[in-house]
C-alpha positions, 0 to 999 in steps of 0.5 A: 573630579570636575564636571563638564561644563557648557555654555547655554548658548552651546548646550542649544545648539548640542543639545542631543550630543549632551542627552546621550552623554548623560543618558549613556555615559551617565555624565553629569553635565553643568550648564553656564550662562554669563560664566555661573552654572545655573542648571545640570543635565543628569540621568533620568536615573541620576534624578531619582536616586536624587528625589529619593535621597530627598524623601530620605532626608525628609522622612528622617527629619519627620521622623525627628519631629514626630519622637518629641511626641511620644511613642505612640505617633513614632511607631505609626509613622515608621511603619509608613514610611517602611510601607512607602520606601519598600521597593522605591528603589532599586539600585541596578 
């Protein structure tokens, strides 16, 4: 499915009409300058899903790193990161 996408100059000047759409029609909005997207207008929820799908990723690759060191270091790093994403997120 393609995104929708706008010009920078446009997206100035349509700029409330785009925020509704992506607060209330939870659309996904590309903005272009010169013909290449540059940037993207999302959700505030769309953004953290994002940021926790990057914490995600990063603990896992933390969690890789930290397994070369024995058990020790793996079993106080889960027990971390179980604290910190316990209700990070709720999905509605």
């Amino acid at each position: 499915m393609n995104k929708p996408t706008i010009s920078a100059t446009r997206a100035r000047t349509e700029l409330t009409r785009l925020l509704s759409r992506a607060e209330f029609k939870s659309e996904r909005i590309l903005i272009e300058r010169q013909g290449k997207a540059v940037a993207a207008l999302i959700s505030a929820e769309d953004l953290q899903l994002l940021e926790y799908l990057e914490d995600v990723h990063d603990a896992a690759a933390a969690r890789a790193a930290l397994a070369e060191q024995g058990d020790e270091p793996l079993e106080k790093f889960d027990d971390a990161v179980k604290d910190i994403f316990d209700g990070a997120y709720d999905a509605e």
